[in-house]
Every structure is written in C-alpha cells, then in structure tokens.
C-alpha positions as CSV (number, residue, x, y, z in Angstrom):
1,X,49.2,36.8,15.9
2,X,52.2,36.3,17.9
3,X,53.8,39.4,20.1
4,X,57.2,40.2,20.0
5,X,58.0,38.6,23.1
6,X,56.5,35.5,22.4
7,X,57.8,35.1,18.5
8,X,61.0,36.0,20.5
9,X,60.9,33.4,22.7
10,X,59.7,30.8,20.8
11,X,62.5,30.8,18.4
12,X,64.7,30.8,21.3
13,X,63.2,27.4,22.7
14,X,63.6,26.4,18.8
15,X,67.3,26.9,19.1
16,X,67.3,25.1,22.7
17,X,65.2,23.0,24.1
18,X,61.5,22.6,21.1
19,X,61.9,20.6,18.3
20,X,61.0,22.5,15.2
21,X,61.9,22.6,11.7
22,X,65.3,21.4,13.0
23,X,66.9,19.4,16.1
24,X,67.4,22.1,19.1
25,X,70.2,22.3,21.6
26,X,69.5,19.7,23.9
27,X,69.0,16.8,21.6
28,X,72.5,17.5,19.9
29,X,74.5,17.7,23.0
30,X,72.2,14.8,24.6
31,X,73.9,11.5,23.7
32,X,77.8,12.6,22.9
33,X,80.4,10.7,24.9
34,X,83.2,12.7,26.9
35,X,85.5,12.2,23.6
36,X,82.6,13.7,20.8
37,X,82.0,16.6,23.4
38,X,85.8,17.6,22.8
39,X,86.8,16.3,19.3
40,X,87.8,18.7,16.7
41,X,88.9,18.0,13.1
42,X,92.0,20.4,12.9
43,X,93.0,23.1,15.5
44,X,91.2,25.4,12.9
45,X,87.6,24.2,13.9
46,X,86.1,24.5,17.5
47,X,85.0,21.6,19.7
48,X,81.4,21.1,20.3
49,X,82.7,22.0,23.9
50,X,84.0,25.3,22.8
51,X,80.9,26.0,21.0
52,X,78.9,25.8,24.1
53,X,81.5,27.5,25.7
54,X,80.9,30.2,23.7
55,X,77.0,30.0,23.7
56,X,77.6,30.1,27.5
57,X,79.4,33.3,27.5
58,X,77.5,35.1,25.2
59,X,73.9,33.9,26.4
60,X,74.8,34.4,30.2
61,X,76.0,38.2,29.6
62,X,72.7,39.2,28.1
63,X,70.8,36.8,30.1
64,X,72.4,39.2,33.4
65,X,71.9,42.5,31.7
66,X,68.1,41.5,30.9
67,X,67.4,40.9,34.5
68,X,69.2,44.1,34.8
69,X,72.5,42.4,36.3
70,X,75.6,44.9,35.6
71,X,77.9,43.3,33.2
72,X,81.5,44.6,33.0
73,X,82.3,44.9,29.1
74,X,83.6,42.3,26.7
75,X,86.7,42.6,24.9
76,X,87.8,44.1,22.7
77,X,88.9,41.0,21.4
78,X,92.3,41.5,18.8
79,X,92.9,38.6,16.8
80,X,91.9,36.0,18.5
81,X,88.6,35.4,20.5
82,X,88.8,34.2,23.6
83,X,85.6,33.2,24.4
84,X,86.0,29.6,22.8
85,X,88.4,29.4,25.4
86,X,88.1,25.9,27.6
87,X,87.7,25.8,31.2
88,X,88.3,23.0,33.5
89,X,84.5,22.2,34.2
90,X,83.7,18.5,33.4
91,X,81.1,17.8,30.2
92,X,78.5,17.5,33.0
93,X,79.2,20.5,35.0
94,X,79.4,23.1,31.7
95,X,75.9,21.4,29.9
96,X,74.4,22.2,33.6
97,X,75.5,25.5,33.8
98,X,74.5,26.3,30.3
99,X,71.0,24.4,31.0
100,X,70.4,26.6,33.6
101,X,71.2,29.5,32.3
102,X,69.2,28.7,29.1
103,X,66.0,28.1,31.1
104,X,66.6,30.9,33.4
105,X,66.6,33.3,30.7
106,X,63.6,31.7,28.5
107,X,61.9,32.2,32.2
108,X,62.6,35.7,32.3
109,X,61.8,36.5,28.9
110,X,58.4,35.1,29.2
111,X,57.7,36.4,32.7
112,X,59.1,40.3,31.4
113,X,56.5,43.0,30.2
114,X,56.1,42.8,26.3
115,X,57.3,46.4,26.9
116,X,60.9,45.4,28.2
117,X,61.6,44.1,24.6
118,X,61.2,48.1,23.1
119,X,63.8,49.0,25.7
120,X,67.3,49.6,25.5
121,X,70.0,47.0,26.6
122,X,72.9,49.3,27.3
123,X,73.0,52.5,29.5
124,X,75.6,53.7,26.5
125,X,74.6,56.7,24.5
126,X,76.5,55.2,21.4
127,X,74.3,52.0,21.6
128,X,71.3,52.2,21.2
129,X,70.3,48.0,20.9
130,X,66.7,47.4,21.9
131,X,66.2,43.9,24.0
132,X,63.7,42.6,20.6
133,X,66.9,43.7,18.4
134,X,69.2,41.6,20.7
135,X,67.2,38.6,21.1
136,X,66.8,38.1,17.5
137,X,70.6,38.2,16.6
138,X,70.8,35.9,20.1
139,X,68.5,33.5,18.5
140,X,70.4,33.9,15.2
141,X,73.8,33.3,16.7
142,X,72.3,30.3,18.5
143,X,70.9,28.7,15.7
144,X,74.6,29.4,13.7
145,X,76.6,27.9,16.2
146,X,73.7,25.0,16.6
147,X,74.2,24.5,12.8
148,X,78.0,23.4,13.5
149,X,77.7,21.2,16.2
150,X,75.1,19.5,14.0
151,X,78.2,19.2,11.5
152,X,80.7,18.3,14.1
153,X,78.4,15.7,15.2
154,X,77.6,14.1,12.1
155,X,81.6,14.3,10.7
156,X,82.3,12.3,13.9
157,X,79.6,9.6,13.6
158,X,80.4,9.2,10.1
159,X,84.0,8.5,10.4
C-alpha cells in the first residue's frame, strides 16, 4: 500500500511529467509553436500561456512554503485574478522556469519525511491546511487547468 507521500507524489508526476490514465504536462506543452502557446478563442478564455502562468504561481508559492521559504500573502484578489496575468519571459524561458520548479518540488516531496505531509502549511491560527490536504487540491488544480490546455490544444489543431 502506497503512503501518503508517495500516493501524493505520484499523482503529481501524473499531472506533470508520467503518462497515466491521461497525457501529463510536459507532453501537452511539448510540441506547440510560439502562436499555439498564446492563442485564445475570445478574451474570455485564457491562453495555454496564461494557464502555465498560473500553474507557475500557484505551484512556486507552495513549492517555497514546503521547503519552508517565507511567502508574503496572495491577494485578495477582487474581481479579477491576476495571476493569469502575462509576463515578458519568452515561451522558452516561462516552460523552464515552470520545469524547474515542477521537479524541484516533486524532489522535495519525495526527499521530505512522510511526517511533513501531517503538518501544517501556514503559521496562521485561522488555517489550519495540512501539507497532504494541500497537495491533493494542488494536484487537483493541476489536473483542472491540464484538462483546458488539453481543450485549447485540440480547438487549435482542429480549426
């Protein structure tokens, strides 16, 4: 029987980087030209870019707090959330930087103490989020945004 940390884990590198019961990560974003990295349908729908944007943001915050990093807060975002927001990183430079912040934190999860995933992320007495908690709505949120560039993908190679 898997532990936490591994079951954890694992569903993280299904998201990423391990081909499971669907394509992961680094297959989608793998072959798209400059112009498929940025295409939207409407100014509605988000980019593939400002999806990984997004991951980026999100995965990099707790990917600092798990190895204990201080992390000023996020937001509170009002009506509109900026952290789809673009930056001025070329296609190669932002799929690095998330790269290497996906495998640093797969890398730290495996190397952690199965007792690190019982803790609690924040220091905050009205949060009380333990690290197996926030992994699994990580990998959740993941595999969500994955699901839409898999859409995005397919809308553009089918036009």
């Amino acid at each position: 029987m898997l532990t936490t940390k591994e079951l954890l884990t694992t569903q993280f590198e299904a998201t990423y980087n391990e081909e499971n019961w669907f394509k992961p990560l680094k297959d989608v974003l793998s072959d798209l030209t400059d112009e498929e990295f940025k295409w939207k349908e409407n100014d509605d729908m988000h980019s593939i870019r400002q999806l990984v944007i997004h991951l980026l943001f999100w995965n990099e915050r707790y990917y600092n707090r798990f190895k204990n990093t201080p992390m000023p807060p996020a937001g509170p975002f009002t009506d509109r959330d900026p952290t789809f927001d673009d930056n001025d990183l070329s296609k190669e430079e932002l799929i690095k930087n998330f790269y290497n912040m996906m495998d640093g934190f797969i890398k730290e999860m495996k190397n952690a103490p199965e007792e690190k995933f019982e803790e609690r992320v924040f220091t905050e007495p009205d949060r009380q989020d333990l690290w197996w908690e926030s992994i699994h709505c990580i990998n959740l949120h993941n595999a969500y945004h994955l699901g839409q560039m898999m859409v995005v993908k397919k809308q553009i190679r089918n036009k």
